[in-house]
N, C-alpha and C positions, 0 to 999 in steps of 0.2 A: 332396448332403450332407443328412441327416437333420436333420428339426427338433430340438431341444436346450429342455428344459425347465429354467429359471434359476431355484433361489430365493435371494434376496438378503439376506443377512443385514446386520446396521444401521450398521456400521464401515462397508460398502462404498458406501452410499449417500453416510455422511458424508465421505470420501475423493474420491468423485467423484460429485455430486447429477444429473451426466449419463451417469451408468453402465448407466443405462435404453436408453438408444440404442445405445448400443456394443454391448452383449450382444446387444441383436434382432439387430443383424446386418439392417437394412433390416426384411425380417417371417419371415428366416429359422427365428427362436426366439420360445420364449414364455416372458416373465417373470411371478415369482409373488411375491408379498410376504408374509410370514406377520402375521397378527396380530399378537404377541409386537412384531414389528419396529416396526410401527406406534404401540405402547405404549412402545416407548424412544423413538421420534423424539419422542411430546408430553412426554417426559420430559426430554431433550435440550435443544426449544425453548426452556425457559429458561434456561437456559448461555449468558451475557453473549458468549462464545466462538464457540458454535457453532449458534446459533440460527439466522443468516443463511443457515450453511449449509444447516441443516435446512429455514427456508424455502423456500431450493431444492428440495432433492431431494421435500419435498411437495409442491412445485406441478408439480414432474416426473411423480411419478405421479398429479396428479389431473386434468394437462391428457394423458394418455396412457388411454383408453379399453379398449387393449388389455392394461392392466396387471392381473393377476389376483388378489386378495388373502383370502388365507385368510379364512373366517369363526371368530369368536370361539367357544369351547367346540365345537371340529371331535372333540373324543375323548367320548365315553361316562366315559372313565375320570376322577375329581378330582383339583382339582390338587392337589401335595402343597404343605404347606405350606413346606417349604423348596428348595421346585424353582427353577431359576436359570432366566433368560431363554435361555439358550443351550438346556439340556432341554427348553423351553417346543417354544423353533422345531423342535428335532429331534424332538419327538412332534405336532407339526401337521404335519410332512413324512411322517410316515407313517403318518398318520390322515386324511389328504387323497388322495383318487385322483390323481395326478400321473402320468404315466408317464416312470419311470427321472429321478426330480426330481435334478437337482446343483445341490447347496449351493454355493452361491459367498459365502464370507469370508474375509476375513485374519487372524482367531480364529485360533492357531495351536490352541489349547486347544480348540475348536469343531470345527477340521479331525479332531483324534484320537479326538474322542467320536462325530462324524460316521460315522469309518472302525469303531469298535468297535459301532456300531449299522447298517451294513452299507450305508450312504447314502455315494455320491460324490459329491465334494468337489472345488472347484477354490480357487484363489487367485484377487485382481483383480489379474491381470500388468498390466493399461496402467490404472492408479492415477492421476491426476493431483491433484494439489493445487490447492483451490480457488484463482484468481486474482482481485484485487480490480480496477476499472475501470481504475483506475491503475496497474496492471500491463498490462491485457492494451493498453490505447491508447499505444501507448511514444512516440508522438510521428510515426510513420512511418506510413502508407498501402501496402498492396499493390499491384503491376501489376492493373490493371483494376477498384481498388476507387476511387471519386470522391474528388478531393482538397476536405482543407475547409480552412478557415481558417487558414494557419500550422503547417499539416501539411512533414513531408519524406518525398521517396520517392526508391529507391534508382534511378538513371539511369546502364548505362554506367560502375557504379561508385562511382561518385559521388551525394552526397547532392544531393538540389534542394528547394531551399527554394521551396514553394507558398503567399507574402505575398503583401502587397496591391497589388505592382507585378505579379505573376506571379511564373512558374517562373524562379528563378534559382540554378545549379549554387553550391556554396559548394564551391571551390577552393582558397581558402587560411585560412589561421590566425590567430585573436586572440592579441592579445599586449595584455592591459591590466593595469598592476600591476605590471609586471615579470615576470607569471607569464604562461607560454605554456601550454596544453590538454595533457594528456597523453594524450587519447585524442580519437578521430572526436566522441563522443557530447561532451563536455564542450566543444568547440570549437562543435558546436550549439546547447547551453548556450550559451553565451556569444550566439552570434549572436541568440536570441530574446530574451535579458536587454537588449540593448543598442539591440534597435528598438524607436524613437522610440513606432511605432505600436500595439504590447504593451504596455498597461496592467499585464496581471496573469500572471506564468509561475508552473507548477507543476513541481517536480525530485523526482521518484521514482525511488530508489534505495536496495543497500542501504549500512550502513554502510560508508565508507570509499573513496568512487567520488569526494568532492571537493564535493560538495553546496555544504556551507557555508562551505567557503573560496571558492569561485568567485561566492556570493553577496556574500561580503563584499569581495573585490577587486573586482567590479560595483560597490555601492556608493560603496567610495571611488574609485572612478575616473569616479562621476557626479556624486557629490554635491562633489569637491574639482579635478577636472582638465576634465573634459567643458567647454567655453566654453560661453555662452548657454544652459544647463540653469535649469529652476526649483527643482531639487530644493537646498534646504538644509540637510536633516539625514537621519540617519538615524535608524528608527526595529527595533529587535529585539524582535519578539513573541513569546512562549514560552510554552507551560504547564508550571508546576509540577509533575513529576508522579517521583516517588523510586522506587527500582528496589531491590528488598531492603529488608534491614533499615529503619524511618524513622529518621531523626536527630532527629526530635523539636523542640522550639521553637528558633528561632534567633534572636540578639539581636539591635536593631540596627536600622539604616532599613530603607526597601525595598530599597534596594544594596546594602548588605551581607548584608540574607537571602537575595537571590538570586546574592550572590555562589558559594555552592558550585554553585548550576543553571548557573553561566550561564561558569567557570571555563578551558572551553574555545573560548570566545569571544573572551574577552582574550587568550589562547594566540593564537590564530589573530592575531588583530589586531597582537598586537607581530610575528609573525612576518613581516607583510606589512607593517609599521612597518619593521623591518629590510632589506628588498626595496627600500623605495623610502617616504620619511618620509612622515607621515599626520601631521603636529605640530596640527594644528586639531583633529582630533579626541580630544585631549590637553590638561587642562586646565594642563599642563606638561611638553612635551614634554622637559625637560632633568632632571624630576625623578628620583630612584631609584628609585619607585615611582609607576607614569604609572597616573592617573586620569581616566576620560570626562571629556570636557566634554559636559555636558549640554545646549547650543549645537547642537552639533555630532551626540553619538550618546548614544541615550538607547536602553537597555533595559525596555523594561515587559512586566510579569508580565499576563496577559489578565485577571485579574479586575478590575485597573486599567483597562481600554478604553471601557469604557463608557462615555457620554456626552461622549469625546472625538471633535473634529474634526480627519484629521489631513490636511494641507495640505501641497504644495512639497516632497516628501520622499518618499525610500526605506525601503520599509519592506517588515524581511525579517521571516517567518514559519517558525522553525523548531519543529520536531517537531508538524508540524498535524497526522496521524496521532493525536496524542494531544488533539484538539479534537472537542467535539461539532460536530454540524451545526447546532445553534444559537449556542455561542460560536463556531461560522465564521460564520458570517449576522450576527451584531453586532461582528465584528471588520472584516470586509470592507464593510459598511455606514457603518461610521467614517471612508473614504477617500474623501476630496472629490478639489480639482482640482490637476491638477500631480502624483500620486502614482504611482509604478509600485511593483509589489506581487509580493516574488520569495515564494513557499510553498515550504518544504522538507519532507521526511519520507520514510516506507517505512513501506506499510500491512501491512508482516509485524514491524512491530515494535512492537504496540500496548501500551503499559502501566498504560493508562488500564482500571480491574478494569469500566469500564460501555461501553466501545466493544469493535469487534470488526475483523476487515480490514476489511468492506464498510461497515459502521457507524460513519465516523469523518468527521472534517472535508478530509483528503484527497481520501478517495475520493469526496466527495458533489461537493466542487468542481469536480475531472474529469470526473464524471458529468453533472453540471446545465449547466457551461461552456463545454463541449468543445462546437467549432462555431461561438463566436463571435468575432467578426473583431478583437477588443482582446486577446484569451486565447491563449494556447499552453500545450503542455503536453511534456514529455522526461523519458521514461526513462534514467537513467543507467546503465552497462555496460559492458564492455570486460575487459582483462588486465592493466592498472596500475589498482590501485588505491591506496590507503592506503602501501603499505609490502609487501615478501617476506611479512609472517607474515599481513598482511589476505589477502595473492593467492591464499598456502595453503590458507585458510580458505575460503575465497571457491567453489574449484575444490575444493574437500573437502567444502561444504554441510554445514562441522559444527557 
């Protein structure tokens, strides 16, 4: 098959920053990068968004030797002044000796001016979107890749759990709370949340796989039923961080401003009050309107974490995705002795305007953690999720 001359326009880099490799085809092709391209990527890097990604795809072509990159003012002719990045790349493509150059972008509007100025054109058919750590580490190991620490890999079918005893198949099912797993993955949940010897588990997933009910049924089934446990409270970490519109000041202590953030917490909790009574963590469980005991289960907002020590207690960490890697470092710093420490989130769901996938307190945790023998980490997945219209959605990627 004939070599293939690639030039890569700047969507296809950011889409997949390993799109370098795929195209060579081994050393079958040669890739070209226009100028112009190069000039939106430093454009690009500071997009809170997509910078990380663009980090990639630079350091893709700059540890790639064989990558070819147009030289700046390659035409005789000026530029006009209202000429667009897309005219830029398609008169450096044929102001550059290439033989039989094909534009490869997703530019549909790029592809049609491509074709009217006599240059072939393809599309990036195998696209992939970038994955953060905590995506691609689901918790599982490959055939013939080394188990580490609190890994499972698939056996004959069946998951096996690689702890601190060795390889042992998990065959059957948690039932704590009254709530049983509804899928393989949340049954493994369960079994890392619940050993002794796991300090700290991370749950990546997207909405509606059970995340934070299955964290808070862990809880009260360790901090109110477990015998001889040291855990005596529970503790809920959260950042503040509003989605749309702001709401603007909110009146009130710290409990009731974070009562709109924190609204489906209490949801969950009376639900699993109703399952099977939680009355201790209820500063009256008979009342009409049941309020923490703060005893028992305290909500804090992380700007409050500081210079607390927290002790003898569960404490769960949701939407860490929306934490820097600094407030993860002084939150998880705060945990002395007796504590197991559940992390929830999904790094495609960032709303925090200064974090990105790979730049968030999720993914730094999985990244920096992963490996050692108190830590676990599980993807959550499967076909029941949430509800029929989450499952829709879910398997519709809309």
């Amino acid at each position: 098959m004939a070599s293939k001359n690639f030039v890569l326009d700047t969507n296809v880099l950011i889409e997949n920053p390993k799109c370098v490799q795929a195209l060579r085809n081994g050393q079958d092709n040669t890739i070209h990068i226009p100028y112009t391209v190069l000039t939106e990527l430093d454009r690009l890097k500071r997009d809170p968004r997509l910078g990380h990604v663009v980090a990639q795809a630079v350091s893709t072509i700059l540890n790639d030797a064989d990558v070819r990159i147009f030289p700046p003012d390659g035409s005789a002719l000026p530029l006009a002044i209202d000429e667009s990045p897309d005219d830029r790349i398609l008169r450096e493509i044929a102001n550059h000796p290439v033989a039989e150059p094909i534009l490869v972008t997703n530019d549909r509007i790029l592809q049609l001016k491509a074709r009217v100025s006599g240059i072939p054109c393809e599309g990036y058919r195998d696209s992939v979107p970038f994955q953060s750590e905590s995506q691609i580490y689901t918790g599982f190991v490959d055939d013939g890749e080394e188990c580490i620490p609190n890994c499972f890999r698939w056996e004959n079918g069946v998951p096996v759990f690689y702890g601190a005893d060795g390889p042992k198949p998990i065959g059957y099912s948690h039932e704590i709370w009254g709530i049983k797993p509804r899928s393989v993955y949340q049954n493994l949940a369960l079994e890392l949340m619940l050993d002794p010897r796991i300090d700290i588990t991370t749950l990546q997933s997207e909405a509606g796989y059970g995340k934070t009910y299955l964290a808070l049924a862990t809880a009260l089934y360790l901090t109110l039923e477990r015998k001889d446990n040291p855990f005596k409270r529970i503790y809920l970490v959260k950042p503040v961080v509003e989605i749309g519109a702001k709401m603007g000041f909110l009146p009130g202590d710290v409990e009731e401003k974070m009562g709109p953030y924190v609204r489906y917490i209490t949801d969950l909790l009376l639900k699993l009050h109703e399952i099977r009574p939680a009355n201790r963590i209820f500063q009256d469980s008979q009342a009409d309107v049941l309020k923490l005991n703060p005893k028992r289960f305290v909500i804090q907002p992380i700007a409050f974490i500081r210079g607390m020590n927290l002790e003898n207690c569960v404490v769960i960490v949701d939407e860490m995705q929306n934490l820097s890697r600094t407030e993860t470092r002084a939150l998880l710093t705060r945990m002395g002795e007796g504590v197991k420490c559940i992390c929830l989130g999904d790094t495609r769901q960032v709303d925090n305007p200064y974090l990105n996938e790979s730049n968030n307190g999720l993914n730094w945790t999985v990244k920096k953690l992963k490996g050692f023998r108190n830590y676990a980490h599980m993807v959550l997945k499967g076909d029941k999720s949430r509800g029929p219209i989450t499952d829709i959605v879910l398997k519709a990627k809309l």
